[in-house]
KEMARKE-85636 format. One record per atom (N, C-alpha, C): residue number from 1; atom name; x, y, z. Coordinates in Angstrom, 2 decimals. Each point is the difference from the previous one (the first is absolute). Example, Ala and Ser with C-alpha at 12.3 -4.5 7.8 and 13.67 -1.06 7.14 Angstrom:
BEGIN
k,a,x,y,z
1,N,13.19,-5.69,7.80
1,CA,-0.89,1.19,0.00
1,C,0.90,1.20,0.00
2,N,-0.35,1.05,-0.72
2,CA,0.82,1.19,0.06
2,C,-0.77,1.09,0.73
END
This chain:
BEGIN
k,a,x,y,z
1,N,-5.07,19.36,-0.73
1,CA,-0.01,-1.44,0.31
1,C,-1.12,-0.35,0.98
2,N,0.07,0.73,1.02
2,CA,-1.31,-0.01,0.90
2,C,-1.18,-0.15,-0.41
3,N,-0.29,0.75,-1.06
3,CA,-0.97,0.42,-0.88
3,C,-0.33,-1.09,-1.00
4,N,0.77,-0.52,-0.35
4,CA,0.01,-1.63,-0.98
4,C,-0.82,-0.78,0.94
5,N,0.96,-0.39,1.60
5,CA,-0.25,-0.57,0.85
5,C,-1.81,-0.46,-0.08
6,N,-0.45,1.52,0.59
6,CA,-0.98,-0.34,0.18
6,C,-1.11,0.57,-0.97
7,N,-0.08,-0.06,-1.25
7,CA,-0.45,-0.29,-1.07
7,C,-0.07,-1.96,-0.25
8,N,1.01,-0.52,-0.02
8,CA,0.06,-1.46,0.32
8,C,-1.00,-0.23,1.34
9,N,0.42,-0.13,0.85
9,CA,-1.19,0.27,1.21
9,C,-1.22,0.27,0.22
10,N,-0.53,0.84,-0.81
10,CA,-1.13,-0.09,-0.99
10,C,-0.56,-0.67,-0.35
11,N,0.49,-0.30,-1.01
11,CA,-0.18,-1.11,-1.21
11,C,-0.21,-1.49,0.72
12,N,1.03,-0.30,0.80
12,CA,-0.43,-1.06,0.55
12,C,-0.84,-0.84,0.56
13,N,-0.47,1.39,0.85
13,CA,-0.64,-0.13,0.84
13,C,-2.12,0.18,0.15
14,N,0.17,-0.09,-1.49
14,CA,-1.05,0.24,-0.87
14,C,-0.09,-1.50,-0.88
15,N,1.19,-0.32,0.03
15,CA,0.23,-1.44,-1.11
15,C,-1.33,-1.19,0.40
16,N,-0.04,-0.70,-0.99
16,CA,-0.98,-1.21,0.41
16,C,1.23,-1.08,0.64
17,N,0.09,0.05,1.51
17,CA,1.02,-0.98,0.01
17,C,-0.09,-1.14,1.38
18,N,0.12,-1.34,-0.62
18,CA,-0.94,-0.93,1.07
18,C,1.18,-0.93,0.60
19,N,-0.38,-1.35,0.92
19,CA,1.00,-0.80,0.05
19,C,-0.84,-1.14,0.67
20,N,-0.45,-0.95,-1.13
20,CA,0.08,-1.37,0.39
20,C,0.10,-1.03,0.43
21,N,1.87,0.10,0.81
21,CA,0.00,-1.28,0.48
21,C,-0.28,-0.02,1.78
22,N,0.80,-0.76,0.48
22,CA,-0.47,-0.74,1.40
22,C,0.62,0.87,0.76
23,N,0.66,1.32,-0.06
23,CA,0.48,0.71,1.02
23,C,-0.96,1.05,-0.03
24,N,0.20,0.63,1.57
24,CA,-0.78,1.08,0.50
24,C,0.71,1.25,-0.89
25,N,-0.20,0.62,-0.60
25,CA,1.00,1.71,-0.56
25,C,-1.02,0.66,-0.62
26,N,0.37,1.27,0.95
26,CA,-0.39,1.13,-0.32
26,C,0.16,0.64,-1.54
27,N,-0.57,-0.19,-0.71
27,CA,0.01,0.52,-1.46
27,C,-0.54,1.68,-0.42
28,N,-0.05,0.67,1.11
28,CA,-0.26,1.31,0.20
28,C,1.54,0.55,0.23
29,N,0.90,-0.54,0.57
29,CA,1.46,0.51,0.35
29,C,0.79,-0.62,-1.77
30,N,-0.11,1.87,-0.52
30,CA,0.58,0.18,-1.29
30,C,0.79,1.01,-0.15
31,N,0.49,0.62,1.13
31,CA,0.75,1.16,-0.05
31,C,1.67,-0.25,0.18
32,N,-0.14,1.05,-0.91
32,CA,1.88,-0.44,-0.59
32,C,0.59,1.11,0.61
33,N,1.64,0.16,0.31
33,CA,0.26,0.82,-0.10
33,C,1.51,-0.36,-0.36
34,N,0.76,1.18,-0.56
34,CA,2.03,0.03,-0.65
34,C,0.75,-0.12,1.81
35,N,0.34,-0.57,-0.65
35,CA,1.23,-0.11,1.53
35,C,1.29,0.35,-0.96
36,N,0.95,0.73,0.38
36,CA,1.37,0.32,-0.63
36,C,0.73,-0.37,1.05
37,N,1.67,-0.10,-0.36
37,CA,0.82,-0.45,0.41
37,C,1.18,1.50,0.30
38,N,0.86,-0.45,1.03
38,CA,1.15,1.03,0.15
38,C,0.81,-1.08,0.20
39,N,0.73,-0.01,-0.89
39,CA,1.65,-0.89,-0.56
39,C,0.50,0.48,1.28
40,N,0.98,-1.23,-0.09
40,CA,1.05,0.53,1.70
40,C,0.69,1.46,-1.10
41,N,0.73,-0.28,-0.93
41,CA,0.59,0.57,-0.64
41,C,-0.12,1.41,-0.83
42,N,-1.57,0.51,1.16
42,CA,-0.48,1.13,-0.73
42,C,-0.28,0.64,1.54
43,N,0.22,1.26,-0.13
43,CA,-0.21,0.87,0.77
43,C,-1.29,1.02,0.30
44,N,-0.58,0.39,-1.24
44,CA,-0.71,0.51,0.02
44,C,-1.48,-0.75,-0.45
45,N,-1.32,-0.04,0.79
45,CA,-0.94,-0.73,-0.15
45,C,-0.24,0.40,-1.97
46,N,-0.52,-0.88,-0.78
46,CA,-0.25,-0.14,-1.09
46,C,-1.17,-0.49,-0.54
47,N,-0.96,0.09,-0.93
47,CA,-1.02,-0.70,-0.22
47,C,0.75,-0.77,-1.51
48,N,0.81,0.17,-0.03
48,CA,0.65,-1.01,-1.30
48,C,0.60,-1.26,0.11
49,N,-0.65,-0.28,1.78
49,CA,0.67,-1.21,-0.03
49,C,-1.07,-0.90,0.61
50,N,-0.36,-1.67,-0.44
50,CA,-0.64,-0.28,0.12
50,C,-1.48,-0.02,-0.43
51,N,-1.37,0.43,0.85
51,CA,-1.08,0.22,0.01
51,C,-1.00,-0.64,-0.93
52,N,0.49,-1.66,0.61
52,CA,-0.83,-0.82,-0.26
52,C,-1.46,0.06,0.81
53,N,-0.77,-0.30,-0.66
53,CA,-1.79,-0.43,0.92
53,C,-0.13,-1.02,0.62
54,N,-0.63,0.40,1.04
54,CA,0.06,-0.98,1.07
54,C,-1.79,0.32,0.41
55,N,-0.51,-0.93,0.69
55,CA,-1.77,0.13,0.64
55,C,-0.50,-0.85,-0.84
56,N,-1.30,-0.14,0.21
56,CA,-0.82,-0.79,-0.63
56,C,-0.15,-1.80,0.34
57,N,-1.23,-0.31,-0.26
57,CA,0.46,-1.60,0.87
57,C,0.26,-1.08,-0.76
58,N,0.11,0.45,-1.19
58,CA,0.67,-0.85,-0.66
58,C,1.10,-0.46,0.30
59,N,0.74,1.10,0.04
59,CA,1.55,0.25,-0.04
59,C,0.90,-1.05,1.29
60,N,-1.21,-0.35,1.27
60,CA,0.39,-0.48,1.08
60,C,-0.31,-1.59,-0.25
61,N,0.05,-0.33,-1.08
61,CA,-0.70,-1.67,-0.43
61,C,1.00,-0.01,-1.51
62,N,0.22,-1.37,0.32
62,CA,0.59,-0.69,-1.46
62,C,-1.04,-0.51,-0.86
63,N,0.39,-0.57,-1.33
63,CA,-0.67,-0.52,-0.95
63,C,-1.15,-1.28,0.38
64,N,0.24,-0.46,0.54
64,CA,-1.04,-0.89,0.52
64,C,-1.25,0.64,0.94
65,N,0.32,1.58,0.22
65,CA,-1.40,0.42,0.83
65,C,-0.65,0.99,-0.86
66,N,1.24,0.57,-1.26
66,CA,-0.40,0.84,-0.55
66,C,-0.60,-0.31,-1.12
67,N,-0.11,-1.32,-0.80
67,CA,-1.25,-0.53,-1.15
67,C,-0.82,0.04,0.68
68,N,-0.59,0.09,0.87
68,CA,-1.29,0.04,0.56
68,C,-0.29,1.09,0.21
69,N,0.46,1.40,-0.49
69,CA,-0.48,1.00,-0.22
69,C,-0.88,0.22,-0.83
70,N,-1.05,0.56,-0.54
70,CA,-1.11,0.03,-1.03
70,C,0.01,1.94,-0.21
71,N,0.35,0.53,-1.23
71,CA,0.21,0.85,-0.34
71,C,-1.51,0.20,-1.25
72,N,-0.94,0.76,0.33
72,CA,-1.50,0.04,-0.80
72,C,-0.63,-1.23,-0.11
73,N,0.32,-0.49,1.52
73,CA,-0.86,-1.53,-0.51
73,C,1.24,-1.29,-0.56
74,N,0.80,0.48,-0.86
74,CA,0.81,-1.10,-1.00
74,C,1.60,-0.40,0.73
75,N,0.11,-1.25,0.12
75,CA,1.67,-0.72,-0.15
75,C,0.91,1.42,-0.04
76,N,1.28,-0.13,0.85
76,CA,0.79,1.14,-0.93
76,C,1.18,-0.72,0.35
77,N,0.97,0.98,-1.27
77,CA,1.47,-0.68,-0.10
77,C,1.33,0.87,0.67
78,N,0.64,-0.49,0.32
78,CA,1.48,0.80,0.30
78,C,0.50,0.45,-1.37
79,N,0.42,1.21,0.16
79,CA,0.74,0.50,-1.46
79,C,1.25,0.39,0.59
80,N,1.30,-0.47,-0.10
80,CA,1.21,-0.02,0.48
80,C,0.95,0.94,-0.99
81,N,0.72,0.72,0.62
81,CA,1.27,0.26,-0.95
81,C,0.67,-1.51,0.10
82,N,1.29,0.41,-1.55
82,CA,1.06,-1.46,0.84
82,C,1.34,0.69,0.20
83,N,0.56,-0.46,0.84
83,CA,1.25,0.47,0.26
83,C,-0.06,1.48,0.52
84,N,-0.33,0.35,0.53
84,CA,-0.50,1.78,-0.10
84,C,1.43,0.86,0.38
85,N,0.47,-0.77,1.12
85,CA,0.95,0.99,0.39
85,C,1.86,-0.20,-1.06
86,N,-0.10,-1.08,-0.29
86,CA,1.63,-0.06,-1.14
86,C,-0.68,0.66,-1.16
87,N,-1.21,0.06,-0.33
87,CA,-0.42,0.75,-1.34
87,C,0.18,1.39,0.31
88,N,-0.67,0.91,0.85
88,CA,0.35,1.03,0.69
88,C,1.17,0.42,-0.31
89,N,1.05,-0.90,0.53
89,CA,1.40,0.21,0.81
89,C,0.70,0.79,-1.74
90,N,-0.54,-1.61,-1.14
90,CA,0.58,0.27,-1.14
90,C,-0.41,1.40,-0.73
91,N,-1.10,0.23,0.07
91,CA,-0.93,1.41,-0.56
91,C,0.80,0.70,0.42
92,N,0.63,0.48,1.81
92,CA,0.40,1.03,0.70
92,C,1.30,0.15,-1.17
93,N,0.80,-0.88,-0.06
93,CA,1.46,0.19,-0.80
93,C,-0.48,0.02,-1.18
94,N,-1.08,0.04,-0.81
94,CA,-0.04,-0.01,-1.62
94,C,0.58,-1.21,-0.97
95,N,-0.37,-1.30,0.67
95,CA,0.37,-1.03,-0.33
95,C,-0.70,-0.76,-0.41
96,N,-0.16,-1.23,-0.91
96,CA,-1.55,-1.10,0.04
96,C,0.82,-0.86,1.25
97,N,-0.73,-0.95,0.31
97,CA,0.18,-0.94,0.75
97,C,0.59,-1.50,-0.99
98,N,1.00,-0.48,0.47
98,CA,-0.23,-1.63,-0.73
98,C,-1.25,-0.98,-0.08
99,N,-0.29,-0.39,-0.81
99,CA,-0.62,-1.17,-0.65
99,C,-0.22,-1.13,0.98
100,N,-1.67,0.10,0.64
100,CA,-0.21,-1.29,0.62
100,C,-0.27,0.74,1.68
101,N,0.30,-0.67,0.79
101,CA,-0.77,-0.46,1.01
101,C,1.22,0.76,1.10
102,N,0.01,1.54,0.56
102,CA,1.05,0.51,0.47
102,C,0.27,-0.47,1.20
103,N,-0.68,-1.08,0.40
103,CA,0.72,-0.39,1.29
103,C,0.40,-1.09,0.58
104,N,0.58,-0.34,-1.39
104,CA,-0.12,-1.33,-0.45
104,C,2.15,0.10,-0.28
105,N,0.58,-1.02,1.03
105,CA,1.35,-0.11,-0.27
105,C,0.13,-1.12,0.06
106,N,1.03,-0.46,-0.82
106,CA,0.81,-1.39,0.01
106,C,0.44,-0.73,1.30
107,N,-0.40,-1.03,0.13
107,CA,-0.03,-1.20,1.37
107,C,-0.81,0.98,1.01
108,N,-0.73,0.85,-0.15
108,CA,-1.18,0.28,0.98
108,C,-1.13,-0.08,-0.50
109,N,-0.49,-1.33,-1.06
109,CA,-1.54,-0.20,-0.39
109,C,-0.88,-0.19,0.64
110,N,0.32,-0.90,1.41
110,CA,-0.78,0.23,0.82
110,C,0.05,0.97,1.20
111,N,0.45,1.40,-0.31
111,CA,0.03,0.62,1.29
111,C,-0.68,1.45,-0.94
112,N,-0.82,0.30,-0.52
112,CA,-0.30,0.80,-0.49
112,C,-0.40,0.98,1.03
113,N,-0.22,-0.16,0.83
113,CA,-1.39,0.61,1.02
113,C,1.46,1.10,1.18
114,N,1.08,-0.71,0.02
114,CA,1.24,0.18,0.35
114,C,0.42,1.06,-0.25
115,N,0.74,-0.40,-1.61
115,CA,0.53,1.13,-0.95
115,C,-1.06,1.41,-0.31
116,N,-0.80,-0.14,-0.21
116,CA,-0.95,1.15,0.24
116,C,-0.44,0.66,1.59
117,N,0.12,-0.18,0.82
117,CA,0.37,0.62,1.06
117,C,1.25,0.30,0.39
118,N,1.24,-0.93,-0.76
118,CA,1.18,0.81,0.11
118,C,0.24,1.02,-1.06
119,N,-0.45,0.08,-0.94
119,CA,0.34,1.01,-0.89
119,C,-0.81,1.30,0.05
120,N,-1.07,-0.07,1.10
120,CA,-0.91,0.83,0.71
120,C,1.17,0.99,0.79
121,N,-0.15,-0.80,0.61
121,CA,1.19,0.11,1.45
121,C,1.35,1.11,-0.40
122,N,0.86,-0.54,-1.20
122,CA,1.04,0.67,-0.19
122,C,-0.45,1.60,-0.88
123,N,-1.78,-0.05,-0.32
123,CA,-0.04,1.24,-0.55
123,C,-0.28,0.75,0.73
124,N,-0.30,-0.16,1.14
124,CA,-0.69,0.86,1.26
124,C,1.20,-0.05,1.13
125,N,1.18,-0.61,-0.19
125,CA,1.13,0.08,0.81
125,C,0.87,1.37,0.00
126,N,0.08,0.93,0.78
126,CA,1.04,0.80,-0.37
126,C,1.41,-0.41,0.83
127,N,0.83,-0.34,-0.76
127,CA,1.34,-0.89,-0.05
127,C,0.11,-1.30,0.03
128,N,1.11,-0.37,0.31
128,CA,0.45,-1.53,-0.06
128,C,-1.18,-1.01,0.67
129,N,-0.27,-1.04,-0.14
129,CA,-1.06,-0.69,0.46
129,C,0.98,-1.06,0.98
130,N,0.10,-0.10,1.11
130,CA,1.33,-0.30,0.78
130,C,-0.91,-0.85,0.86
131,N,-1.39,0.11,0.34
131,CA,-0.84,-1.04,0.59
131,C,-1.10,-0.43,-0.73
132,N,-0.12,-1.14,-0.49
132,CA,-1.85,-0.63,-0.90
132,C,-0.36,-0.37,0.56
133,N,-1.08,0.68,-0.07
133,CA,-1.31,-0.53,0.74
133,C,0.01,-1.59,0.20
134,N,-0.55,-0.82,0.36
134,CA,-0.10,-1.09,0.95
134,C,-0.60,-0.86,-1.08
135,N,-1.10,0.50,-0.84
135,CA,-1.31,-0.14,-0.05
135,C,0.62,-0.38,-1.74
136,N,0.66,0.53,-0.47
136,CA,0.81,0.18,-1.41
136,C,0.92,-1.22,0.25
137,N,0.76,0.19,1.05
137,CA,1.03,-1.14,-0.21
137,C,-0.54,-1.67,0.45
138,N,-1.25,0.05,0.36
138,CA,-0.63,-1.61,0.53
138,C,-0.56,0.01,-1.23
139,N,-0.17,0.98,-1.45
139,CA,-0.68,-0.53,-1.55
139,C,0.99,-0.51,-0.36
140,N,1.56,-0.28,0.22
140,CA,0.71,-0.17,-1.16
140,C,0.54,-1.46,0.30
141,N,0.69,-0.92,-0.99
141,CA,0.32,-0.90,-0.15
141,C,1.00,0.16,1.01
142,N,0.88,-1.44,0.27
142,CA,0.76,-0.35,1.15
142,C,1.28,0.22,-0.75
143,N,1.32,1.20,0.66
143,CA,0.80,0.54,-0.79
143,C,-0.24,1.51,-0.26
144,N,-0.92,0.26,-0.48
144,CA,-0.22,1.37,-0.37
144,C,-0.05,1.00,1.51
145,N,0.73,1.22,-0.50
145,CA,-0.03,0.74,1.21
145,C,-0.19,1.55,-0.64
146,N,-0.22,0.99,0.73
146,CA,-0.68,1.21,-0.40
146,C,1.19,0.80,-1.28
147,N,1.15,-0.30,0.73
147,CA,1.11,0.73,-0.74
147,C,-0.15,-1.21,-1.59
148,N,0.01,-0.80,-0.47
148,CA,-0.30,-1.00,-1.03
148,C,-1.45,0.41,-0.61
149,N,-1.10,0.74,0.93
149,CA,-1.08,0.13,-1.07
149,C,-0.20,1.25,-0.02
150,N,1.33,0.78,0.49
150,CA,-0.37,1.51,-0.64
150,C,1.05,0.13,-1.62
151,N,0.95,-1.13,0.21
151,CA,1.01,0.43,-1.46
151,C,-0.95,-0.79,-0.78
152,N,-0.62,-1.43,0.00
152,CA,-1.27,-0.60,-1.04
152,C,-0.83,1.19,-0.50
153,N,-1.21,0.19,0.92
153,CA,-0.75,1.33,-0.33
153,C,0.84,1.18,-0.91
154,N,0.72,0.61,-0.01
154,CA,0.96,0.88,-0.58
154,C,0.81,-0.72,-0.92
155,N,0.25,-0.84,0.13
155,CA,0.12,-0.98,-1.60
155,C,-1.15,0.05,-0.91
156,N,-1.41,-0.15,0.30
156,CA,-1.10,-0.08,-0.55
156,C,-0.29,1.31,-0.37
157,N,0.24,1.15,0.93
157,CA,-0.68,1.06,-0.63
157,C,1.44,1.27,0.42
158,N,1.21,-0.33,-0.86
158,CA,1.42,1.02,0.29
158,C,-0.51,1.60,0.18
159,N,-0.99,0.33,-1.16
159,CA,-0.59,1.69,0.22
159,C,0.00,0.20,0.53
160,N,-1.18,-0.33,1.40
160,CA,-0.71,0.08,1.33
160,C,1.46,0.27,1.22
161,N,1.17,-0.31,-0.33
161,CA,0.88,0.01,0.65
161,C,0.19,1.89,0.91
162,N,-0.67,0.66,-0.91
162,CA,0.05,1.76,0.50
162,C,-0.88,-0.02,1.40
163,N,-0.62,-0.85,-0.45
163,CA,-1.36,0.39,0.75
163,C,-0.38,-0.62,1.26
164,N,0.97,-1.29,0.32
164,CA,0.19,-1.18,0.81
164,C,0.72,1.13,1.34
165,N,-0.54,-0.26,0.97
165,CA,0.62,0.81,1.10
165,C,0.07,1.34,-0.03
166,N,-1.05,0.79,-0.48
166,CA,-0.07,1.67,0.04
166,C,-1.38,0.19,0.15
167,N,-0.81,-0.84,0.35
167,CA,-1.11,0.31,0.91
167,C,-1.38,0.18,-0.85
168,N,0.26,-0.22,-1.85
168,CA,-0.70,-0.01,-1.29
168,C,-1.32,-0.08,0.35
169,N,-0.37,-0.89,0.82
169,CA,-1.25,-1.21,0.20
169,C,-1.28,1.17,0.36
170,N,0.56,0.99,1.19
170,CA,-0.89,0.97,0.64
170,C,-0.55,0.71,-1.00
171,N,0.61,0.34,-1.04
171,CA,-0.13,0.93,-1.65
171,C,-1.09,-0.77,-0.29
172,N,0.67,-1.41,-0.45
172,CA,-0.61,-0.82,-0.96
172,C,-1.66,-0.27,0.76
173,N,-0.10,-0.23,1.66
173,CA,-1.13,-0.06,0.40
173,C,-0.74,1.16,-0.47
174,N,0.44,1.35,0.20
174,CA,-1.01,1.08,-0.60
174,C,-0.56,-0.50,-1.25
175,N,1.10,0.06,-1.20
175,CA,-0.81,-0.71,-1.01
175,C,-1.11,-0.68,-0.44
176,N,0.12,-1.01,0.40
176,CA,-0.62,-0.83,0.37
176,C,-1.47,0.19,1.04
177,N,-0.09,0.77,1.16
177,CA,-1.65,0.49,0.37
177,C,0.00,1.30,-1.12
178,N,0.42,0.76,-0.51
178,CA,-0.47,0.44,-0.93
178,C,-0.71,0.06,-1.40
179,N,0.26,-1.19,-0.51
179,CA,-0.25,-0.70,-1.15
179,C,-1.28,-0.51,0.72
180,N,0.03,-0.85,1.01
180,CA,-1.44,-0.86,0.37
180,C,-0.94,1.09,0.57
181,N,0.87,1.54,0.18
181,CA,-1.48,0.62,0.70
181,C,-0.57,0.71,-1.97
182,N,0.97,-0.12,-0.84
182,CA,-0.80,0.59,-1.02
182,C,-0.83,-0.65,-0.55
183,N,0.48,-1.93,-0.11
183,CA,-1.08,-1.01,0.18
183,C,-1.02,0.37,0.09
184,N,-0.36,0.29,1.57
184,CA,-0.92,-0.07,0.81
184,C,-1.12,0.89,-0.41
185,N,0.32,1.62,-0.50
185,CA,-0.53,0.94,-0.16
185,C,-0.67,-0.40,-1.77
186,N,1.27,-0.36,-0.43
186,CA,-0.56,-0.10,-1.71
186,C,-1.17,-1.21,0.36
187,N,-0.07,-1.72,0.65
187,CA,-0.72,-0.42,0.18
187,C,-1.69,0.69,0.93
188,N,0.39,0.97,0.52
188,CA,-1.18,1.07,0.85
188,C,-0.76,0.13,-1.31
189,N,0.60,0.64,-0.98
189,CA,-0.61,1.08,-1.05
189,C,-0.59,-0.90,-1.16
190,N,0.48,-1.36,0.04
190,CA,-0.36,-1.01,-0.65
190,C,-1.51,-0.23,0.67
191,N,0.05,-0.03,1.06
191,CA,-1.43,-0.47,0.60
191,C,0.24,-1.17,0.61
192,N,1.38,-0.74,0.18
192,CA,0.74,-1.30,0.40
192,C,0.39,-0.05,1.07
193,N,-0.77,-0.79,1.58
193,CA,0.59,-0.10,0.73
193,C,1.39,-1.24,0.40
194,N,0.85,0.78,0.50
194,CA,1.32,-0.97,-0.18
194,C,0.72,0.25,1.95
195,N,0.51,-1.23,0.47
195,CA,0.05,0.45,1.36
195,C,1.89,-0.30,0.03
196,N,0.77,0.95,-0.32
196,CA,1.30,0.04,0.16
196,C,0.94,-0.89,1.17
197,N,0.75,-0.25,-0.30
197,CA,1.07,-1.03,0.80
197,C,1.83,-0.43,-0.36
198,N,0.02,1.31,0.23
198,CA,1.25,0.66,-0.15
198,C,0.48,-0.10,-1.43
199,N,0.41,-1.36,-0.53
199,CA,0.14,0.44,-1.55
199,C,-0.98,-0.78,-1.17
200,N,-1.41,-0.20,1.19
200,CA,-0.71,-1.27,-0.78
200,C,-1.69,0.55,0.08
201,N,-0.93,0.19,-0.80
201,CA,-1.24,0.21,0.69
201,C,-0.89,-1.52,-0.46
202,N,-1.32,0.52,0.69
202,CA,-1.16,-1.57,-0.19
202,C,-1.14,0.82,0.08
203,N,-0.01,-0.11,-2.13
203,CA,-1.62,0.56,0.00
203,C,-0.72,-1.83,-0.69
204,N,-1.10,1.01,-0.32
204,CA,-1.05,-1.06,-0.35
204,C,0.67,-0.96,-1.82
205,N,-0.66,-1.36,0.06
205,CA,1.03,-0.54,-0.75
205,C,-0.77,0.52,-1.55
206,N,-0.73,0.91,-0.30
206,CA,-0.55,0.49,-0.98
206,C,1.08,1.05,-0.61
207,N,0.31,0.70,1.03
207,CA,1.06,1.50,-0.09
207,C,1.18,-0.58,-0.07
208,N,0.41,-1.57,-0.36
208,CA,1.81,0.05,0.53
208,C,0.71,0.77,-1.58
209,N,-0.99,-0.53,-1.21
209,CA,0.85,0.63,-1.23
209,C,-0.28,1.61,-0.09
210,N,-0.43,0.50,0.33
210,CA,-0.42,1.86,0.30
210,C,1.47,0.10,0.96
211,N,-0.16,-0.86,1.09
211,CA,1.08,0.37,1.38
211,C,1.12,0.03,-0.29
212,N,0.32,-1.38,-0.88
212,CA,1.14,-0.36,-0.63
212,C,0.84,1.23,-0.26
213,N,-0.61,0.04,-1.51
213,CA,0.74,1.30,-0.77
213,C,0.09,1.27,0.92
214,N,-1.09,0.49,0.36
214,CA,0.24,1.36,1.14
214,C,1.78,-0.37,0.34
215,N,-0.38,-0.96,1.05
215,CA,1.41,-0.16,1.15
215,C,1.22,0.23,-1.32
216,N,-0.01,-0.80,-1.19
216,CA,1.02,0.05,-0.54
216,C,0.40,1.19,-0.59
217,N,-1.32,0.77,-0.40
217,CA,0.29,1.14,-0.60
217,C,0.50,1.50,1.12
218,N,-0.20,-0.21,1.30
218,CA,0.11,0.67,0.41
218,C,1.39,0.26,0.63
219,N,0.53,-1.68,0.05
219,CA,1.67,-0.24,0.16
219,C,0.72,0.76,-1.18
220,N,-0.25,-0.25,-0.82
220,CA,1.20,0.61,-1.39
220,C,-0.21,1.23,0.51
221,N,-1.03,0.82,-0.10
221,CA,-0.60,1.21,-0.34
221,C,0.95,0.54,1.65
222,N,0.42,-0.50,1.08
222,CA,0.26,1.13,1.00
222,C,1.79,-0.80,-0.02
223,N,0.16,-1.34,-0.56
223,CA,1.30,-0.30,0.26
223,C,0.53,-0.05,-1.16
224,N,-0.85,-0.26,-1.43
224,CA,1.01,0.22,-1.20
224,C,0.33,-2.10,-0.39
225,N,-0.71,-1.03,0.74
225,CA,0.53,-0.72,0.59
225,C,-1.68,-1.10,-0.57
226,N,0.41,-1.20,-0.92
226,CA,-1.07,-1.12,0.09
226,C,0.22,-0.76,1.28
227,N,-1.11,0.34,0.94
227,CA,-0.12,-1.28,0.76
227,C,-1.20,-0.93,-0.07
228,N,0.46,-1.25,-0.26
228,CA,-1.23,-0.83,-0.24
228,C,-1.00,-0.11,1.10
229,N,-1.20,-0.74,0.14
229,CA,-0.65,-0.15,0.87
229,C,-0.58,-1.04,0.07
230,N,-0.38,-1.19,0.97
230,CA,0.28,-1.36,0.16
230,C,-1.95,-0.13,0.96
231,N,-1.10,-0.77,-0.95
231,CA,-1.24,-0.39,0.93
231,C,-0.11,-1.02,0.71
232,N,-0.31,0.04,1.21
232,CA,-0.40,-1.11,0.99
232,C,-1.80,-0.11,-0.03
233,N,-0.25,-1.00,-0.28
233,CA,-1.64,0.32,0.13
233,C,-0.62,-1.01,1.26
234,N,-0.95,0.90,0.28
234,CA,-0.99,-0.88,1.15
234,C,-1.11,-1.12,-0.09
235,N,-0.41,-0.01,1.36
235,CA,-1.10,-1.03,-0.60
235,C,-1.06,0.70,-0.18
236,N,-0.73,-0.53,-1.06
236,CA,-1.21,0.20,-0.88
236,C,-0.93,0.77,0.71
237,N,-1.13,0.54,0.20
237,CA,-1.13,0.16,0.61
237,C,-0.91,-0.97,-0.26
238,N,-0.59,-0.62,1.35
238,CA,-0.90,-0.65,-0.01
238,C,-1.36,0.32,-1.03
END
């Protein structure tokens, strides 16, 4: 893994890679590295849990600083998984997922942003979820309370019920930087620079249909599992 590491590190750091707009950033700071996790619920340190990528200065800026990245000169796009972690969750049990938009429940149309951090929440929970976060319960409509949008959610997706409170999420994070570091490497060997962001990268908007398929093909291929992948594009080059 080390060895992946900085093979990526490499590559990067060699990349044609610029930045445009009105902020001062260092576009030389491209170094990544796996951070893993130790579950309360695990005893012994593990590299199977977690070891998402973290560095790079992208990663410290949202979408509005990051179109103004210039990848060989050209515009580049966000290439997103969707849903990454209930797709995961479903792959882990050998399941498809339902039809449509997984984080998407009845009388919470407008709290999407909500329900997907609570259904985050209960996969990375090991046991009962007896306090919600703050931050989850100011998304939801007036009435709704944590114990009401954990039986909704689990109405929407009953399978996931194994996996809800046994700590799944830390697994499912491995997954998940694994797939984007094979991304990363298959995009290396392509000749494609792509700058990772946990389950999303932003190459140049020439490479998004090359990027596309990679990301997708590389999901089935380590989870068994279609996950789609969703483009955001930037602004143009002058």
């Amino acid at each position: 893994m080390r060895g992946e590491i900085h093979q990526i590190n490499e590559w990067l750091s060699d990349g044609d890679i610029s930045y445009v707009g009105n902020l001062s950033i260092d576009v030389r700071d491209r170094s990544l590295v796996r951070c893993f996790n130790l579950p309360p619920h695990i005893e012994v340190p593990s590299l199977d849990f977690g070891g998402r990528l973290f560095g790079g200065f992208w990663q410290r800026h949202g979408w509005e600083v990051r179109q103004h990245i210039r990848i060989n000169g050209e515009s580049v796009a966000e290439v997103d998984y969707g849903q990454m972690m209930p797709r995961l969750a479903y792959a882990e049990i050998g399941e498809k997922p339902p039809e449509g938009d997984l984080y998407a429940i009845a009388g919470l149309e407008g709290s999407r942003a909500a329900v997907k951090k609570a259904l985050n929440a209960l996969l990375f929970k090991v046991g009962t979820m007896r306090r919600w976060p703050q931050e989850i319960l100011d998304g939801l409509p007036q009435g709704w309370t944590g114990t009401k949008l954990r039986k909704a959610i689990l109405c929407r997706h009953p399978s996931l019920a194994s996996l809800v409170g046994s700590g799944a999420g830390y697994r499912l994070f491995n997954r998940e930087s694994t797939i984007m570091c094979a991304v990363l490497l298959r995009c290396m060997g392509a000749g494609i620079v792509v700058l990772p962001i946990h389950d999303a990268v932003i190459c140049s908007a020439s490479s998004v249909p090359t990027v596309s398929t990679i990301m997708q093909e590389e999901a089935f291929k380590l989870c068994n599992a279609e996950i789609p992948v969703s483009v955001t594009k930037g602004e143009p080059s002058k």
